[in-house]
N, C-alpha and C positions, 0 to 999 in steps of 0.2 A: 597417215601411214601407220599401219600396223606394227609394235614387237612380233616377233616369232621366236616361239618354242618349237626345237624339232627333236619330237622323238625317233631315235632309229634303232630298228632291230634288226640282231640277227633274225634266220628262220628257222632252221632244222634245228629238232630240242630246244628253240626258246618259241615259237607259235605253232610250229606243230611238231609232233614224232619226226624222228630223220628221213625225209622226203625221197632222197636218194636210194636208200635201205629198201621202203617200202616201196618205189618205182620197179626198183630190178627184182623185187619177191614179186610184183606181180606180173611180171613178164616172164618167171620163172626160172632166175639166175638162184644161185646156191650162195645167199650174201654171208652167209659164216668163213667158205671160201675164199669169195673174190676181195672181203676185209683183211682177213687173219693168213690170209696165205698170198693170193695175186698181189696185191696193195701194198699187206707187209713186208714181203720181201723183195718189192721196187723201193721203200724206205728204208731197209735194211742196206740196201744197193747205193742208198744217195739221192735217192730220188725224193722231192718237196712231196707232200701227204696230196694235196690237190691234182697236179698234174699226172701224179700217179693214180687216184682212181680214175679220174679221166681218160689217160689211153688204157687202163684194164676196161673202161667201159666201152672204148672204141674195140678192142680186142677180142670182146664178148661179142660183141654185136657182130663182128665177120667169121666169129668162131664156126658158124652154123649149132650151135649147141643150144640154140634159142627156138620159139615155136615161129618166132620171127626177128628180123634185124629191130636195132632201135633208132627211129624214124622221129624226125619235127611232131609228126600227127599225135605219134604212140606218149610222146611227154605230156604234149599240150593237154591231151584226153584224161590222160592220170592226174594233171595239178587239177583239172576243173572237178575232178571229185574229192581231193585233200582234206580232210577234217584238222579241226585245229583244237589245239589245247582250250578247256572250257571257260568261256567267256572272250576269245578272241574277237570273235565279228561284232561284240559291244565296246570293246574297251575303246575301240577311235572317236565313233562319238560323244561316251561319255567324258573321255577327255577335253574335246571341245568343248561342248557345255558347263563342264567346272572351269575351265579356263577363260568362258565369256562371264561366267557370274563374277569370277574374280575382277576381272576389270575388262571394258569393251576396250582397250587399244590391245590386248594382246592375244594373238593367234595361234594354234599348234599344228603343225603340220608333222608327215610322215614320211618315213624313208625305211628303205632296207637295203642293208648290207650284209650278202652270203656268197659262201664258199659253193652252195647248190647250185643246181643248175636252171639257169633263167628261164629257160623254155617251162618248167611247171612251174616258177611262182609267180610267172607274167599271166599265166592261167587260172590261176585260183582266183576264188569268188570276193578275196579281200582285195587285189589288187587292187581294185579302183580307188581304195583308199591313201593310197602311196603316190609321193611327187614323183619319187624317181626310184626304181629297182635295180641294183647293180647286184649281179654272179657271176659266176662260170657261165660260158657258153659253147656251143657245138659250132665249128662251120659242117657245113649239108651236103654232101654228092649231091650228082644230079638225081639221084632214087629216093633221095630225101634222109636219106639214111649218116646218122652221124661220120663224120672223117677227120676229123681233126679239133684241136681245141684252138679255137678264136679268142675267147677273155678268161683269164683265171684269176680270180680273187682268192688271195693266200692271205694269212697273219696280215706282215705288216701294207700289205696289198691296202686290205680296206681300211688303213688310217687313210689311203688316197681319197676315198669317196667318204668321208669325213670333214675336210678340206672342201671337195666339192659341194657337201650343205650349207658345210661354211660360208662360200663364197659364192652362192647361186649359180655353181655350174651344175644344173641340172637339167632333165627332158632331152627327146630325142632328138635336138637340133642339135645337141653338144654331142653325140656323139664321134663324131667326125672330124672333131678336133682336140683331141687328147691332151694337148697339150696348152690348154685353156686356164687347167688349175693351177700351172704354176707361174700364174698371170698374180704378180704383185700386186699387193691391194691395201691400204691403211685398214690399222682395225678399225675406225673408227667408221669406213664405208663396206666392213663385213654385212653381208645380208641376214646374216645369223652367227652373232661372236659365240667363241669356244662355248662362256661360262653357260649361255642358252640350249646347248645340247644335253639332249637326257639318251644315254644309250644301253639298252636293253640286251642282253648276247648270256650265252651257256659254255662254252668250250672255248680251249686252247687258242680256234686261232681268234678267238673272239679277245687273247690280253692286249695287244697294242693299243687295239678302240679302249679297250679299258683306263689302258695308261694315259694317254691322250687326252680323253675327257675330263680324265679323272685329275689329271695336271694343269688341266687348262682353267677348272673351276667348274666344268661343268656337271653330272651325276651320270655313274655309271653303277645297273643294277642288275645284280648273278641272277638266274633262276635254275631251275634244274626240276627234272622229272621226277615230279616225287613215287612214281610205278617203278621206278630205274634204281635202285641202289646200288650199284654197280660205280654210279655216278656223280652220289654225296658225296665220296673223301675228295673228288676234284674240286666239286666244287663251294666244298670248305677251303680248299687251299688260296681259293682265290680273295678272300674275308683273312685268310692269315698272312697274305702277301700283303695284303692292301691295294688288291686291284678293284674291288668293288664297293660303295659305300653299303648295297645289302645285299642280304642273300635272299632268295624266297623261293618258293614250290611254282610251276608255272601253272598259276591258274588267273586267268582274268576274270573273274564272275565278279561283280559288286559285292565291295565287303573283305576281297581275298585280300592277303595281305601284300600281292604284288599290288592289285588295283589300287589299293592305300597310298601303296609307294609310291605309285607314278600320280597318282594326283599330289601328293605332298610334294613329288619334283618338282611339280606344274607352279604350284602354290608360291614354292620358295622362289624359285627363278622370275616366277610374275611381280612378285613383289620384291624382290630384287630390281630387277628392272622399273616398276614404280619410281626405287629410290633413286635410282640414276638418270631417271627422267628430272625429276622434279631440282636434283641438284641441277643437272643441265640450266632449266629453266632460274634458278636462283644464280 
């Protein structure tokens, strides 16, 4: 039986541009608006940042102020053209592959955990790289057209799906039983212990994952848009808090120095794992 390394990213701003932003600019919503005004002042109000562009988003969409509602079809069709930050669609396998040279017992698998919404990144062309995608989701009228929010991943929301890499509660059998992850488990029959998680996220609600991993032993690493400077001093802040062991541009191409980063995770946590194989066996 194989180790596993799992890496998990966020999406929006750490694998591609804000997915969300770009959805409703192409549908023709006024996103300076429904951020800085709709969204703000439901959080000014009390309202958590997630659920609140959520029902602005349901609100748009029965507004009539659109060329049409926003529809299952209308998301799905937008994630499968999504471009991603450069080097995205190589960095899975090249992590594998540095991860089998280093030693054939240890595997790296994928996950993502976002506040977006799942209907476009179950779409996108990387998905099939991923064991399991947990966001935001829509429940549907019967016109297909968004009506309600079904699942919200907030802040400390996705330490839960955290826990579930941890623990093998993943794929679409588990859904339907929610309360599977808080099925007690020795660490020692963890499917993937903390210090094995390497977690990749850009944004605020991206700190708990941060803390989490970052506490448990395992590597949590900033990136940030380097076209966005709007979006350095945040995420400098997260290098002066100590929520991240680096910071870096999101660029996966061979050679960037995220690419570096996540193979040196791969590296140390494989041979970390080596050594506690091998004490096991002594």
């Amino acid at each position: 039986m194989q180790d596993i390394i799992a890496v998990v990213f966020d999406f929006d701003d750490t694998l591609t541009p804000d997915s969300t932003s770009s959805y409703l600019e192409f549908i023709g919503a006024d996103i300076k608006r429904f951020w800085s005004k709709n969204v703000q002042n439901l959080i000014v109000g009390g309202w958590d940042p997630v659920p609140a562009y959520l029902f602005e988003m349901i609100k748009l969409s029965r507004s009539g102020s659109l060329t049409g509602k926003i529809t299952r079809e209308s998301l799905i069709r937008f994630g499968k053209n999504i471009k991603f930050y450069p080097g995205v669609t190589q960095i899975f396998s090249r992590l594998k592959k540095y991860a089998a040279v280093i030693s054939n017992n240890v595997a790296v698998e994928f996950y993502i955990i976002s506040s977006g919404i799942g209907e476009i990144l179950k779409a996108t062309k990387i998905a099939k790289y991923f064991q399991d995608i947990w966001a935001s989701d829509f429940h549907y009228a019967d016109n297909d057209t968004i009506d309600f929010p079904r699942n919200i991943v907030s802040f400390t929301d996705k330490t839960r799906y955290i826990f579930h890499v941890s623990k093998g509660v993943y794929g679409t059998h588990t859904r339907g039983r929610p309360f599977e992850v808080n099925r007690k488990i020795p660490s020692k029959e963890l499917r993937i212990p903390m210090d094995q998680i390497i977690f990749v996220g850009d944004g605020y609600t991206d700190i708990p994952c941060f803390s989490l991993v970052t506490k448990s032993g395992g590597v949590a690493i900033g990136v940030y848009d380097k076209e966005n400077r709007e979006k350095w001093g945040k995420a400098w802040g997260f290098i002066e808090d100590g929520r991240v062991s680096n910071l870096v541009p999101a660029d996966y191409t061979s050679r960037s120095a995220l690419s570096n980063s996540l193979m040196m995770a791969v590296e140390s946590i494989a041979n970390r794992i080596a050594i506690r194989q091998s004490s096991y066996q002594g």
